[in-house]
Steps between C-alpha positions, in 0.01 A plus 500: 500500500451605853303820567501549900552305842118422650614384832759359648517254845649557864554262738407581877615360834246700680190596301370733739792718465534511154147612474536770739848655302316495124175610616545737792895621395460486194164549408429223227116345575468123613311299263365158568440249217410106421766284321447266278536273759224618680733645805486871589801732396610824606621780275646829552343721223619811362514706186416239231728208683512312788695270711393200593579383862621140590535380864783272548457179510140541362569608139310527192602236173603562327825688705820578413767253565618606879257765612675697796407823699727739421637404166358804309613806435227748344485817315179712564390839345346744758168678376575782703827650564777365693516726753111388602627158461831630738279636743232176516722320596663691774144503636469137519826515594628256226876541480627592117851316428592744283393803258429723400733387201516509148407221260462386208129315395344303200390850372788686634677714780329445885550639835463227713433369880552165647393300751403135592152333557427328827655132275837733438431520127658837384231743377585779289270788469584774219322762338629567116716847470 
């Protein structure tokens, strides 16, 4: 019955932030769009998903029940190799939590980093072995 996840929503204490991590860190392209009720949203867009971002306090409706910064905890597949996502982010310099380390996906085995966003969500970013 279900095919695919289309996007999914994060909650931000500091929208500024957030935009700066998943478009300059991470390199996914900021996309703004009307709502249906008429408001302008903000998306980060990449591959053929997105994320929609939420500002606290100033959400979207529908929401989920208690949106909070820093309640996710996302699994992202590199489209280049983890070692050019390893060294990105020691540019930046982003700290990585953990990883290199094995994993397993919805398709099967990873090698995995992780790190948090700027809300303290936990981001994992893998590449498929």
């Amino acid at each position: 019955m279900i095919a695919s996840i289309d996007h999914l929503v994060l909650t931000t204490h500091n929208e500024e932030a957030s935009i700066a991590f998943y478009t300059e860190l991470l390199g996914m392209r900021l996309d703004a769009f009307v709502g249906a009720d008429g408001r302008t949203r903000k998306a980060f867009v990449f591959g053929s998903q997105k994320i929609n971002l939420h500002v606290k306090g100033s959400e979207f409706e529908p929401k989920a029940h208690l949106p909070v910064p820093g309640a996710v905890d996302l699994c992202l597949i590199a489209a280049v190799p983890l070692d050019q996502v390893i060294e990105r982010l020691a540019a930046h310099p982003w700290p990585i939590l953990e990883g290199p380390v094995n994993r397993t996906g919805a398709c099967g085995p990873i090698l995995s980093v992780y790190l948090r966003d700027p809300d303290l969500n936990l981001i994992e970013i893998s590449q498929y072995l």
